[in-house]
PQR file with spaces between the fields and no chain letter, atoms N, CA, C, O and H, PARSE charges and radii, in Angstrom:
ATOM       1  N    UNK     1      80.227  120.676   17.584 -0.4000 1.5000
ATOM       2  CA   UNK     1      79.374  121.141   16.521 -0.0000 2.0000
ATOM       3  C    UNK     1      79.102  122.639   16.663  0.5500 1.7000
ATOM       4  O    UNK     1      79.285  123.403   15.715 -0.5500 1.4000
ATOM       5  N    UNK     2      78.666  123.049   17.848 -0.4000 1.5000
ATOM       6  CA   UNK     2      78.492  124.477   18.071 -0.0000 2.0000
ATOM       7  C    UNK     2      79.416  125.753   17.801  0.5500 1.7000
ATOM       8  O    UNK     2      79.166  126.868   17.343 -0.5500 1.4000
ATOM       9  H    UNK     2      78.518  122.428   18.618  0.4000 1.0000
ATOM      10  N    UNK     3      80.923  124.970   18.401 -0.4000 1.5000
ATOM      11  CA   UNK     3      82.117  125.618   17.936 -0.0000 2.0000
ATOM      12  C    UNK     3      82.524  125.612   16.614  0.5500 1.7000
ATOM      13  O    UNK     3      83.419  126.349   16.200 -0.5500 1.4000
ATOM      14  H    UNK     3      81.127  124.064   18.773  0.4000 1.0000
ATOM      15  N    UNK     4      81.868  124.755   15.871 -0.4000 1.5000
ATOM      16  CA   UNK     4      81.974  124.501   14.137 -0.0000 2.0000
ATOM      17  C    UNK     4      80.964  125.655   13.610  0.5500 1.7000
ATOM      18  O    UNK     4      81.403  126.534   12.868 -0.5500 1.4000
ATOM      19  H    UNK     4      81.141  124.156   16.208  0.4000 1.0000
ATOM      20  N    UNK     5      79.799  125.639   13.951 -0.4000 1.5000
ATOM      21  CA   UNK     5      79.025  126.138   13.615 -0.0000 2.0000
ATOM      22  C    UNK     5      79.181  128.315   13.638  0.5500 1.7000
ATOM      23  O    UNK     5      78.981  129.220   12.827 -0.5500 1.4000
ATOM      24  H    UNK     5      79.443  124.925   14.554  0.4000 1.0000
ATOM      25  N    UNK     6      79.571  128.217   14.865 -0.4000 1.5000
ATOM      26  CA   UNK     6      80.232  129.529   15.304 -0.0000 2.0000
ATOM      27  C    UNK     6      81.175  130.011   14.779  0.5500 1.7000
ATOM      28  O    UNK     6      81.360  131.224   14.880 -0.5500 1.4000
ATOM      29  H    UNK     6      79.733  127.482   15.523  0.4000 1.0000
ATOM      30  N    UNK     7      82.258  129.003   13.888 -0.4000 1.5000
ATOM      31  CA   UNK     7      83.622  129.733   13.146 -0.0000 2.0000
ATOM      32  C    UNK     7      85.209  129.718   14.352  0.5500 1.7000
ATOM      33  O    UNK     7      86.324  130.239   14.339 -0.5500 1.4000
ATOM      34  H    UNK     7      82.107  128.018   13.806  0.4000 1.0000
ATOM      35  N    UNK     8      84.293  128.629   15.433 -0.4000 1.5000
ATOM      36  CA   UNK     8      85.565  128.766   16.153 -0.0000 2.0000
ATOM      37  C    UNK     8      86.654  127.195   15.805  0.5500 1.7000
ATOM      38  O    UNK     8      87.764  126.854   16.213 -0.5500 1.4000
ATOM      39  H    UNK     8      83.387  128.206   15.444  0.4000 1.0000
ATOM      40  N    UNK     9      85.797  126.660   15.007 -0.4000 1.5000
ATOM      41  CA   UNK     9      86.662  125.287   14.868 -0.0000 2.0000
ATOM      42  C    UNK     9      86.587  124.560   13.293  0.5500 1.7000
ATOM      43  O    UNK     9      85.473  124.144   12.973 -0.5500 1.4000
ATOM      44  H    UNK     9      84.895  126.937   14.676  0.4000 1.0000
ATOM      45  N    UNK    10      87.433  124.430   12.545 -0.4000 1.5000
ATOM      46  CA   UNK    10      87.322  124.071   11.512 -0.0000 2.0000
ATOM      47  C    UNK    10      86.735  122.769   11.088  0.5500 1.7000
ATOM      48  O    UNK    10      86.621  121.880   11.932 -0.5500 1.4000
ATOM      49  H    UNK    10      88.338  124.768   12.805  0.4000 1.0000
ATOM      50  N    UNK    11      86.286  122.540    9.652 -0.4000 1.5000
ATOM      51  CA   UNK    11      85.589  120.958    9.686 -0.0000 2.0000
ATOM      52  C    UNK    11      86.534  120.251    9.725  0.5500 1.7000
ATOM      53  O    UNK    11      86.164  119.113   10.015 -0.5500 1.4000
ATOM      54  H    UNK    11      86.379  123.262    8.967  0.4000 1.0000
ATOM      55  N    UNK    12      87.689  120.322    9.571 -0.4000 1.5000
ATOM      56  CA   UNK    12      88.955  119.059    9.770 -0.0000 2.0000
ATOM      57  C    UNK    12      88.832  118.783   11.599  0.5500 1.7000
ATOM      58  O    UNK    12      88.661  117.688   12.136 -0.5500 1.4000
ATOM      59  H    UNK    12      87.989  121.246    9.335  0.4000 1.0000
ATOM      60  N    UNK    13      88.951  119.863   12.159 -0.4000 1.5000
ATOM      61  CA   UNK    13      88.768  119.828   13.862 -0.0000 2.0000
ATOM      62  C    UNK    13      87.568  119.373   14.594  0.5500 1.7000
ATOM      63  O    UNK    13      87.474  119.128   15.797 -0.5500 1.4000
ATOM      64  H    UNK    13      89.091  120.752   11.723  0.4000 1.0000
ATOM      65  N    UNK    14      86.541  119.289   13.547 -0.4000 1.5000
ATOM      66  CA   UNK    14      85.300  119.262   14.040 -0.0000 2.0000
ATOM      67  C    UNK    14      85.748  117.461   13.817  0.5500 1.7000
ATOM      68  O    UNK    14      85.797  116.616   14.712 -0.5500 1.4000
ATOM      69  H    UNK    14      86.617  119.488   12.570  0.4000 1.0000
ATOM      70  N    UNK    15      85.937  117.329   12.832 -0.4000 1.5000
ATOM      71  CA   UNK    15      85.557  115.933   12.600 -0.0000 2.0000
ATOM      72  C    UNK    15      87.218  114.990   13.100  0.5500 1.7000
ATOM      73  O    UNK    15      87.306  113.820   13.471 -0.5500 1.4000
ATOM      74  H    UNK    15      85.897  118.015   12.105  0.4000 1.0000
ATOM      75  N    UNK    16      88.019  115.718   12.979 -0.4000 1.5000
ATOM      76  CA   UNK    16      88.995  114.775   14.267 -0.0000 2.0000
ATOM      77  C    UNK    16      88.223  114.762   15.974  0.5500 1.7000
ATOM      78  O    UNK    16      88.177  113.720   16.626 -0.5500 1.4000
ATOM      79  H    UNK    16      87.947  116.669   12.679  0.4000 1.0000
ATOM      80  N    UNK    17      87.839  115.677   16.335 -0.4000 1.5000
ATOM      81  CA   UNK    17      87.194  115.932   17.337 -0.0000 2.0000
ATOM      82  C    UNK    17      86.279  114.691   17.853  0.5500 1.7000
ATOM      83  O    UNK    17      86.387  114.100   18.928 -0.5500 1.4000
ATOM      84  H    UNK    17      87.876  116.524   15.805  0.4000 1.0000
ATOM      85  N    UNK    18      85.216  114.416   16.657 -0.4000 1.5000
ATOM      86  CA   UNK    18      84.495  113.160   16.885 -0.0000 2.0000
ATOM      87  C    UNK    18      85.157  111.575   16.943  0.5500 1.7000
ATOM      88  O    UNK    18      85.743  110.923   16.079 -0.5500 1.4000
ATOM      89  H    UNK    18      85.128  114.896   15.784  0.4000 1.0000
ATOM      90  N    UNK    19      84.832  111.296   18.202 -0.4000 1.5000
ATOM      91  CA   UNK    19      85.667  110.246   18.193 -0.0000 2.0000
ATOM      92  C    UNK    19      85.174  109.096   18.644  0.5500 1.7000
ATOM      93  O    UNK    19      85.770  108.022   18.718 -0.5500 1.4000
ATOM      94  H    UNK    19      84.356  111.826   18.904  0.4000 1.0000
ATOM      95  N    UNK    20      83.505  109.460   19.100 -0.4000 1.5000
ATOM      96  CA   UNK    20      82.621  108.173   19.210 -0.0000 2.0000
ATOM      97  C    UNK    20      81.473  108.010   18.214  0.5500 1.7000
ATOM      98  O    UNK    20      80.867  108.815   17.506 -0.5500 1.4000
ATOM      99  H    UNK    20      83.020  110.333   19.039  0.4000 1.0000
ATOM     100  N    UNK    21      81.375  106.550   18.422 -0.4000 1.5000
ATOM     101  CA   UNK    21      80.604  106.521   17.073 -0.0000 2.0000
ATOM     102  C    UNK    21      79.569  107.704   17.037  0.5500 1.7000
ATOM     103  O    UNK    21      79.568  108.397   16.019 -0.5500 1.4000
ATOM     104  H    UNK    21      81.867  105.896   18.997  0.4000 1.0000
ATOM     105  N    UNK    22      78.722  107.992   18.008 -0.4000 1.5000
ATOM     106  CA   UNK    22      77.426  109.087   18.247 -0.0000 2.0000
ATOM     107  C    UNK    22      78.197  110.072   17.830  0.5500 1.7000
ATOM     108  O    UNK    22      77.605  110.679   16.938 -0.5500 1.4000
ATOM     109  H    UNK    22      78.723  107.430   18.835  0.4000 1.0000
ATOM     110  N    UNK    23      79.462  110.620   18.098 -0.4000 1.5000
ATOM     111  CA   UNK    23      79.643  111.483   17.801 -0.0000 2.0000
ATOM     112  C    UNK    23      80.113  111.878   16.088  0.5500 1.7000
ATOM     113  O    UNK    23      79.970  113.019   15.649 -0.5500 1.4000
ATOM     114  H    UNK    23      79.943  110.127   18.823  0.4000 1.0000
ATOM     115  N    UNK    24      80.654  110.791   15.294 -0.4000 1.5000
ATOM     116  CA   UNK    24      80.907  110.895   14.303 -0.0000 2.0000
ATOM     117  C    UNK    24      79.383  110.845   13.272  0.5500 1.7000
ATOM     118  O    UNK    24      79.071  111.489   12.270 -0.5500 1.4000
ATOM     119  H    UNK    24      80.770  109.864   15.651  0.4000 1.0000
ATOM     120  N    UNK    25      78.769  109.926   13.943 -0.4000 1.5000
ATOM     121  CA   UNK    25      77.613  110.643   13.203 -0.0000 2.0000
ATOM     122  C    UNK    25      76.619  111.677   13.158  0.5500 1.7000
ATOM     123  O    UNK    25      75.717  111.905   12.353 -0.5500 1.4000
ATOM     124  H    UNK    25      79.023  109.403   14.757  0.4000 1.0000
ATOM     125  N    UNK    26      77.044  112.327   14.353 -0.4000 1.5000
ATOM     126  CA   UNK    26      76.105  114.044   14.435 -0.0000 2.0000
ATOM     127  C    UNK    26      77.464  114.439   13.409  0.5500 1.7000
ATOM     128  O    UNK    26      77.554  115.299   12.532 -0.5500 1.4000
ATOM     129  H    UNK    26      77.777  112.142   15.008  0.4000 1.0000
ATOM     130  N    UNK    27      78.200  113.699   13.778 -0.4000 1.5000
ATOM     131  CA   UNK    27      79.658  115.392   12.553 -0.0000 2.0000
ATOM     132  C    UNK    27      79.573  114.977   11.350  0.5500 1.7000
ATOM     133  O    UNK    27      80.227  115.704   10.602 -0.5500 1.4000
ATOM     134  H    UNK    27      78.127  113.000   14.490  0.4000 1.0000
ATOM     135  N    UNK    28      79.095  114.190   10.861 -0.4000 1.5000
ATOM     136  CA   UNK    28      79.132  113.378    9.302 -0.0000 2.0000
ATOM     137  C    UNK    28      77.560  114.145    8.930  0.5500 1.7000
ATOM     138  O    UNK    28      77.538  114.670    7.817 -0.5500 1.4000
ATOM     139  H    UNK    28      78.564  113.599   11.468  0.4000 1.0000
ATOM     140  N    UNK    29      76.262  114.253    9.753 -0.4000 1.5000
ATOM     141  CA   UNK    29      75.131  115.032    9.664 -0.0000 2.0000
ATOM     142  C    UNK    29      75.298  116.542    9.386  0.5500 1.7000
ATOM     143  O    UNK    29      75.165  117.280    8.410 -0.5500 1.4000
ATOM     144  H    UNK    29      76.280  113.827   10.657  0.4000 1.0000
ATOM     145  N    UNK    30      75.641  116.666   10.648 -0.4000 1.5000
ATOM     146  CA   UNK    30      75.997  118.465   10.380 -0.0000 2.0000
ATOM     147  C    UNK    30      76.491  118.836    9.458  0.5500 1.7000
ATOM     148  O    UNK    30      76.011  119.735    8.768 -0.5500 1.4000
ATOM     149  H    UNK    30      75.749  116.066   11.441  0.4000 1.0000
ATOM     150  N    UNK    31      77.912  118.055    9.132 -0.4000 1.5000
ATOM     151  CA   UNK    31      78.764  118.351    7.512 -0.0000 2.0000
ATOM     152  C    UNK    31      78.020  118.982    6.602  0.5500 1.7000
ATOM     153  O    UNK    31      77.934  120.148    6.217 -0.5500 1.4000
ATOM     154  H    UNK    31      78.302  117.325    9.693  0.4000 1.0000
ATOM     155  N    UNK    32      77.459  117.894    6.317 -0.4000 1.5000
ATOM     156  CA   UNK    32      76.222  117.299    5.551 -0.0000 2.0000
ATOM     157  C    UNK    32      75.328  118.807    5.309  0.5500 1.7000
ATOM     158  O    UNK    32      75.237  119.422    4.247 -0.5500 1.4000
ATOM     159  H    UNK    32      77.529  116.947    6.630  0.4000 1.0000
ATOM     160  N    UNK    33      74.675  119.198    6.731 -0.4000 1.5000
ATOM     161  CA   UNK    33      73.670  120.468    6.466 -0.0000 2.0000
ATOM     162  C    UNK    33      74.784  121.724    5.866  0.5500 1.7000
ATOM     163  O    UNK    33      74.608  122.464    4.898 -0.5500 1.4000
ATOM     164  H    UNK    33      74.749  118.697    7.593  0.4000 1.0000
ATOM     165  N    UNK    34      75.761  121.675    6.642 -0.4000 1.5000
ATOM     166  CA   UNK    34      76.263  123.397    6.221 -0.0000 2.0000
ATOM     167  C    UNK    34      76.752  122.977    4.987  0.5500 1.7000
ATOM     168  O    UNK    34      76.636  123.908    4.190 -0.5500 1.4000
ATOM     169  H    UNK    34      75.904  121.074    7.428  0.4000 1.0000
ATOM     170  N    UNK    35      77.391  121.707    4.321 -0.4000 1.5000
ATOM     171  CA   UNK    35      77.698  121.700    3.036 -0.0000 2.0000
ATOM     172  C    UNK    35      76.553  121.939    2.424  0.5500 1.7000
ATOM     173  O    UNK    35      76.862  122.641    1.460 -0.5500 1.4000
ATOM     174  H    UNK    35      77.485  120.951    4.968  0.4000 1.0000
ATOM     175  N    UNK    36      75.496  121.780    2.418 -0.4000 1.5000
ATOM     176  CA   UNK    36      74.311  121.678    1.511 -0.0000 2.0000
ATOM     177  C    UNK    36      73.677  123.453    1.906  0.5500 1.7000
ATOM     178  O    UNK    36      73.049  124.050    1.031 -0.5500 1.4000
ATOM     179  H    UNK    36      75.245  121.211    3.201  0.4000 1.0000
ATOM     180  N    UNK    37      73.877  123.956    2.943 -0.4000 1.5000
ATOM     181  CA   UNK    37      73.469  125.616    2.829 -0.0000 2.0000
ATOM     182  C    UNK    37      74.780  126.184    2.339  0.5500 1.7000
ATOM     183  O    UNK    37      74.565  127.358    2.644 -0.5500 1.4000
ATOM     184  H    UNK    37      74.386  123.471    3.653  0.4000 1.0000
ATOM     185  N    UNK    38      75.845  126.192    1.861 -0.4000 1.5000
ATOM     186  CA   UNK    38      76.648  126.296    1.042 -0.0000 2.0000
ATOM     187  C    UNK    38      76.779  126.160   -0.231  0.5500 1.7000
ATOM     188  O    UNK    38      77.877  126.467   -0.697 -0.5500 1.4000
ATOM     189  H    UNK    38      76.019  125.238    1.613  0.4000 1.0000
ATOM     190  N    UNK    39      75.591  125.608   -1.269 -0.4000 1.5000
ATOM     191  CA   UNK    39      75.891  124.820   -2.274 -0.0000 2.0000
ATOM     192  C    UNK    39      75.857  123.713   -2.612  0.5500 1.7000
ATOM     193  O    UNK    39      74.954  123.058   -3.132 -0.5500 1.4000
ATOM     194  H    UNK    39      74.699  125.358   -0.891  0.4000 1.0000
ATOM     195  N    UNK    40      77.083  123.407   -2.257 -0.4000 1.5000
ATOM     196  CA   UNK    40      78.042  122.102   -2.475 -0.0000 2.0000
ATOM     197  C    UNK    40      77.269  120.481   -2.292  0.5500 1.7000
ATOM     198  O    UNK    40      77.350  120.118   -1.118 -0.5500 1.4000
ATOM     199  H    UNK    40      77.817  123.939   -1.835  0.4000 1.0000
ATOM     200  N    UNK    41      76.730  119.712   -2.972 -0.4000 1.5000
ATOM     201  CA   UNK    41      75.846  119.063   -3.185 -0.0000 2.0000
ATOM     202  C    UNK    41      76.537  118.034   -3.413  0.5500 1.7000
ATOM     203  O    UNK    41      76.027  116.973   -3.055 -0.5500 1.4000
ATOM     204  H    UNK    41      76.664  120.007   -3.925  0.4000 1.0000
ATOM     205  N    UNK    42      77.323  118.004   -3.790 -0.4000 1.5000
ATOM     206  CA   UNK    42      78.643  116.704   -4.173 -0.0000 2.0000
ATOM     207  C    UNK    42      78.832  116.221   -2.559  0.5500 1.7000
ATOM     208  O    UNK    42      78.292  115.256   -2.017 -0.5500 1.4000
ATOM     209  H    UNK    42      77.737  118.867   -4.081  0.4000 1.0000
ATOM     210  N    UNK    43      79.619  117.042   -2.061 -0.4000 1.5000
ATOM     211  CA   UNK    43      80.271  116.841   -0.517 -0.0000 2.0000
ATOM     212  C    UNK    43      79.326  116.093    0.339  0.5500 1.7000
ATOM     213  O    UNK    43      79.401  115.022    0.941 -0.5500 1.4000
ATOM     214  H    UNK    43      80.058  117.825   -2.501  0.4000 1.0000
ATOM     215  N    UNK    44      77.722  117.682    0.098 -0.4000 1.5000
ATOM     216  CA   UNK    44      76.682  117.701    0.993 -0.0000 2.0000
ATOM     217  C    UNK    44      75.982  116.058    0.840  0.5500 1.7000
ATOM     218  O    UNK    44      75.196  115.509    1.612 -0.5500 1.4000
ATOM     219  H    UNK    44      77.662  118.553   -0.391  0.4000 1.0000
ATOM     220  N    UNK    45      76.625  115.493   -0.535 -0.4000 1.5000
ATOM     221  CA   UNK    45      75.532  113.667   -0.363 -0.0000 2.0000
ATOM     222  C    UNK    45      76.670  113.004    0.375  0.5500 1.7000
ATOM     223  O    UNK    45      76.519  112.444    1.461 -0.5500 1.4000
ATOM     224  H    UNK    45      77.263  115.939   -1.162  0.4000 1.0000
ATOM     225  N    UNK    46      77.819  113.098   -0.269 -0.4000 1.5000
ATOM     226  CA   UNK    46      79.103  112.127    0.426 -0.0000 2.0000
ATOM     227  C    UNK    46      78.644  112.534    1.896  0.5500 1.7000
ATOM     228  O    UNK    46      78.113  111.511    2.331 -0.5500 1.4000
ATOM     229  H    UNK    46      77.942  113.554   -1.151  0.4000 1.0000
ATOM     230  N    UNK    47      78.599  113.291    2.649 -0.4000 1.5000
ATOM     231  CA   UNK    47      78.577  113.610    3.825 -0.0000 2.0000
ATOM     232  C    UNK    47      77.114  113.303    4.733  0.5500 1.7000
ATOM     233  O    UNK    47      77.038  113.345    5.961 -0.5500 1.4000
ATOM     234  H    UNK    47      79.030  114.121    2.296  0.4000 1.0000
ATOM     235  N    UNK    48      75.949  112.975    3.746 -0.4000 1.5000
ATOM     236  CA   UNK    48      74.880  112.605    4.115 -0.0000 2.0000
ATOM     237  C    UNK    48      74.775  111.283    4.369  0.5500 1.7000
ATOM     238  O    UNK    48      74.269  110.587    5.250 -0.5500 1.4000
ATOM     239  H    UNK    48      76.010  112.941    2.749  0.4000 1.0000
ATOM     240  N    UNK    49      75.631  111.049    2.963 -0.4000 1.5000
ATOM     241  CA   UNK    49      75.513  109.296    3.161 -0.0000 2.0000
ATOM     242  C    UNK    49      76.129  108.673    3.750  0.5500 1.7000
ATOM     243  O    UNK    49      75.825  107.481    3.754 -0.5500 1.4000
ATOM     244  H    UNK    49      76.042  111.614    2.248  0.4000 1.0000
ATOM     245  N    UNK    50      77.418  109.144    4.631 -0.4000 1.5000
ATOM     246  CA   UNK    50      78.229  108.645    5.416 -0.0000 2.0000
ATOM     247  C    UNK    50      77.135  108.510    6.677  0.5500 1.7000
ATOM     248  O    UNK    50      76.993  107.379    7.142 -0.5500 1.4000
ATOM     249  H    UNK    50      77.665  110.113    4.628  0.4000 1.0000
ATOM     250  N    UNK    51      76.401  109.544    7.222 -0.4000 1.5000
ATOM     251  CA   UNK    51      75.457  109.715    8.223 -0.0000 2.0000
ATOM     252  C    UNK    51      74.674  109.043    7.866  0.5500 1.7000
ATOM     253  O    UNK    51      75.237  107.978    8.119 -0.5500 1.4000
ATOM     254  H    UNK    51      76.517  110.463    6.844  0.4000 1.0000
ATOM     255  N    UNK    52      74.138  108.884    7.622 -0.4000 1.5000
ATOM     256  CA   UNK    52      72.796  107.033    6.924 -0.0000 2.0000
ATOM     257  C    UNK    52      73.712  106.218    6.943  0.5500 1.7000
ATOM     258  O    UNK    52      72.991  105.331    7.401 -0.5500 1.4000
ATOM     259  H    UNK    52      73.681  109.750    7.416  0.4000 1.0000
ATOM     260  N    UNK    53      74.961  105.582    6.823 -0.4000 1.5000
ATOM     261  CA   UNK    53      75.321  104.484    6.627 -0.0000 2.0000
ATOM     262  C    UNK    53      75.961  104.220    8.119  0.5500 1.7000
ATOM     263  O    UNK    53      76.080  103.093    8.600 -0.5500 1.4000
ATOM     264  H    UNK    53      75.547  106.303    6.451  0.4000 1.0000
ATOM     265  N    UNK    54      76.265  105.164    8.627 -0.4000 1.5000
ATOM     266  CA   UNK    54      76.975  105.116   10.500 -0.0000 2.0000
ATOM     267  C    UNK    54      75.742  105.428   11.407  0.5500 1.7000
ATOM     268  O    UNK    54      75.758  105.095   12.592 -0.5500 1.4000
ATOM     269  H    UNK    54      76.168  106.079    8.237  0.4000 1.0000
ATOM     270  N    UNK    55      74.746  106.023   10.886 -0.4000 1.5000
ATOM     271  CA   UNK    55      74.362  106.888   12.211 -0.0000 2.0000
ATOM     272  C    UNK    55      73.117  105.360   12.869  0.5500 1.7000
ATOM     273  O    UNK    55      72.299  104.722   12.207 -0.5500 1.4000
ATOM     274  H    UNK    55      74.733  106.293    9.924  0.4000 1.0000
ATOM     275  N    UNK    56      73.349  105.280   13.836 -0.4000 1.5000
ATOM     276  CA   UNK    56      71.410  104.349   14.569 -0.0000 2.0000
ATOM     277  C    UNK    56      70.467  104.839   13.817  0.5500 1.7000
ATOM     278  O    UNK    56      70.308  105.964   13.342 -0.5500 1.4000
ATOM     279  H    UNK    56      74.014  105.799   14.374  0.4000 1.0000
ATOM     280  N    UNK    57      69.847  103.861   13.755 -0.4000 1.5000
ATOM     281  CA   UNK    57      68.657  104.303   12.959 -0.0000 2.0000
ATOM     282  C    UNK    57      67.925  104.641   13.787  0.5500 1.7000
ATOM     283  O    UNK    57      66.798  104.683   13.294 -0.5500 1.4000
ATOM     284  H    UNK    57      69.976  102.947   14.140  0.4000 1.0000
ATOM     285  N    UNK    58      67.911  105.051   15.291 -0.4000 1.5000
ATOM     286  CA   UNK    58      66.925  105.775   15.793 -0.0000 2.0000
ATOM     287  C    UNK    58      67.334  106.824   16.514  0.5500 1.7000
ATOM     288  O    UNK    58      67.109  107.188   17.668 -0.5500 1.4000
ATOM     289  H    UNK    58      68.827  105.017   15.691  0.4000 1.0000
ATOM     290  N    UNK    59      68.105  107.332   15.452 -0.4000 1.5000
ATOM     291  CA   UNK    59      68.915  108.883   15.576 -0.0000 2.0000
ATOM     292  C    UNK    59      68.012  109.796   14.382  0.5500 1.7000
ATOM     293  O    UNK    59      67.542  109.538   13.274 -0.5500 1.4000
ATOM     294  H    UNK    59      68.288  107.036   14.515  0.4000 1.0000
ATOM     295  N    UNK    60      68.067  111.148   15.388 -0.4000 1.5000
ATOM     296  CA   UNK    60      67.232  112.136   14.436 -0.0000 2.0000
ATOM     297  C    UNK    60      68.196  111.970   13.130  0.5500 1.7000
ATOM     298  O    UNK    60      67.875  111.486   12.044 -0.5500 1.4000
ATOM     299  H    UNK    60      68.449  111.358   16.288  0.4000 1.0000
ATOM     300  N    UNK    61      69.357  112.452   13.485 -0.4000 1.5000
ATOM     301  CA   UNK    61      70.292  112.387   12.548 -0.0000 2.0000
ATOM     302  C    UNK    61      70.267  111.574   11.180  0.5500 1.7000
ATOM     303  O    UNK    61      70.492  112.158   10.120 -0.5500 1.4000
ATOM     304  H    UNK    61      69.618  112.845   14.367  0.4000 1.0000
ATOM     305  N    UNK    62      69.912  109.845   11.241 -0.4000 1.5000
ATOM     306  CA   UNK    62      69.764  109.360   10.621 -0.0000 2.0000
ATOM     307  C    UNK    62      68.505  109.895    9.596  0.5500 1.7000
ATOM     308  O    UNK    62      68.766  110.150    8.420 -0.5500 1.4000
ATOM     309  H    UNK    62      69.729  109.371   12.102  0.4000 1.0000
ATOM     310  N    UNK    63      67.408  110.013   10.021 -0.4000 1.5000
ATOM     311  CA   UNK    63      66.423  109.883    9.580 -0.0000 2.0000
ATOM     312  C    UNK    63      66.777  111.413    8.676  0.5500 1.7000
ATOM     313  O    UNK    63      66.875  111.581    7.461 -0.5500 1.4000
ATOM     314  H    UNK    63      67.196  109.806   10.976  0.4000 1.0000
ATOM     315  N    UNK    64      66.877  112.144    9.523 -0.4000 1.5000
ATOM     316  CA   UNK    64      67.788  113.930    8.280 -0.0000 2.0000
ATOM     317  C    UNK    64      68.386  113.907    6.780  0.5500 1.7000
ATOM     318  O    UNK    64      68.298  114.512    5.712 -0.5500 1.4000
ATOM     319  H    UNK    64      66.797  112.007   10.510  0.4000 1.0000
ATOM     320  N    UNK    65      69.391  112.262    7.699 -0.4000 1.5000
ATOM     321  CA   UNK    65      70.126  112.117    6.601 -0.0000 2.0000
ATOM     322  C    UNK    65      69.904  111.843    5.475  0.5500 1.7000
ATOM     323  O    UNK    65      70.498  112.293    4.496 -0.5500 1.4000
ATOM     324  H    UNK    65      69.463  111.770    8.567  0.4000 1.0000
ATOM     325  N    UNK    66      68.480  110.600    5.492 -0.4000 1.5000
ATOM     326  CA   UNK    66      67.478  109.805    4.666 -0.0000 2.0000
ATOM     327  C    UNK    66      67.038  111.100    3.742  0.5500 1.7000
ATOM     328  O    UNK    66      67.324  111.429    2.591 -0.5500 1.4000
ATOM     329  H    UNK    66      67.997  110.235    6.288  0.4000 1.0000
ATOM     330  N    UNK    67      66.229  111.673    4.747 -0.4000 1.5000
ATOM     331  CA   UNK    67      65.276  112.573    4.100 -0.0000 2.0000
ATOM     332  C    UNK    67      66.247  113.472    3.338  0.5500 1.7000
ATOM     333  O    UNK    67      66.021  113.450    2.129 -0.5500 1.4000
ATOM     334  H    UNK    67      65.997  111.407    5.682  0.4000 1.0000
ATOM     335  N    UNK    68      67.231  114.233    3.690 -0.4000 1.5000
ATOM     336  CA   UNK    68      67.772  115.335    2.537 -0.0000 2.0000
ATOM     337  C    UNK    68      68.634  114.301    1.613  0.5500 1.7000
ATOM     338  O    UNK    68      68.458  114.641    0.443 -0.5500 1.4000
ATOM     339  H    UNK    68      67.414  114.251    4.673  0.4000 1.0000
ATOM     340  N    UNK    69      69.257  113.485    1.669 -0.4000 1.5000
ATOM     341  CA   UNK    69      69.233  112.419    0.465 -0.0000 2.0000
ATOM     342  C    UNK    69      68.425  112.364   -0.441  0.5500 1.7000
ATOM     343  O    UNK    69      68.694  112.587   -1.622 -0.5500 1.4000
ATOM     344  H    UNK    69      69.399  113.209    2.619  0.4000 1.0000
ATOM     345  N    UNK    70      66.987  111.964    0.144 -0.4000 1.5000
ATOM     346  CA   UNK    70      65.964  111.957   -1.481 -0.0000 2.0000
ATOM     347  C    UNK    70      65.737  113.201   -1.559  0.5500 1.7000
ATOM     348  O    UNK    70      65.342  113.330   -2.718 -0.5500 1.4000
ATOM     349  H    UNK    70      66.769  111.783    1.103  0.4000 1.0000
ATOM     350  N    UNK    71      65.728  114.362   -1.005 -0.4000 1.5000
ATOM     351  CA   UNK    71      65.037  115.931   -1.879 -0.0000 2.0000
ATOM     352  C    UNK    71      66.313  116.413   -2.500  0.5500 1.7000
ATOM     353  O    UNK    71      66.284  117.328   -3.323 -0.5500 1.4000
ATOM     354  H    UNK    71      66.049  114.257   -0.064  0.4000 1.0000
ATOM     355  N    UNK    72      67.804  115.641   -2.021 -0.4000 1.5000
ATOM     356  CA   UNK    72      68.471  116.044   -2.706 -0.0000 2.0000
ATOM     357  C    UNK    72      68.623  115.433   -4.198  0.5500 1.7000
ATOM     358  O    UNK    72      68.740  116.045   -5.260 -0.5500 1.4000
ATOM     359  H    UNK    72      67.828  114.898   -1.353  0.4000 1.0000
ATOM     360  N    UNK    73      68.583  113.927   -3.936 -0.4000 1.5000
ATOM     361  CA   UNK    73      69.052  113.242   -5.301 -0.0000 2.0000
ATOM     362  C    UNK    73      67.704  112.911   -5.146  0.5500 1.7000
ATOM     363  O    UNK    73      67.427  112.235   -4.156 -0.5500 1.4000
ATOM     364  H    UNK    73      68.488  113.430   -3.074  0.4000 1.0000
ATOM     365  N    UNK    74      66.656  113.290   -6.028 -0.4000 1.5000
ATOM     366  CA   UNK    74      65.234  112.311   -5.968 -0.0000 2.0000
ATOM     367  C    UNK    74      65.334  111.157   -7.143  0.5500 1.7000
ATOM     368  O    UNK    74      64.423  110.341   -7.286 -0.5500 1.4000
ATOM     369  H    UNK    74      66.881  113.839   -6.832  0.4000 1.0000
């Protein structure tokens, strides 16, 4: 994520990269945030809602995911 975040690894790399479940759902989250400080609101729900539908529900992550879901689509 950090190396995503930094410009050293692309989101295709980021998200082959994840390869346990924990990990696919911090990369399906994160997506999620930089698509949505980007704009992109289409992606930024597909990518939210993948993270709510994978992530534990007693992952920060999850609960992120919840919450910018409804301020996104209320």
């Amino acid at each position: 994520m950090i190396d995503f975040y930094l410009g050293r690894r692309s989101l295709d790399e980021m998200g082959t990269a994840a390869s346990k479940p924990n990990e696919k759902c911090e990369a399906a989250f994160y997506t999620g945030e930089w698509q949505l400080l980007r704009g992109d609101k289409v992606q930024a729900t597909a990518s939210l809602q993948l993270a709510a539908d994978i992530c534990p529900k007693t992952f920060t992550e999850y609960t992120g995911a919840i919450t910018e879901l409804k301020r996104i689509n209320p």
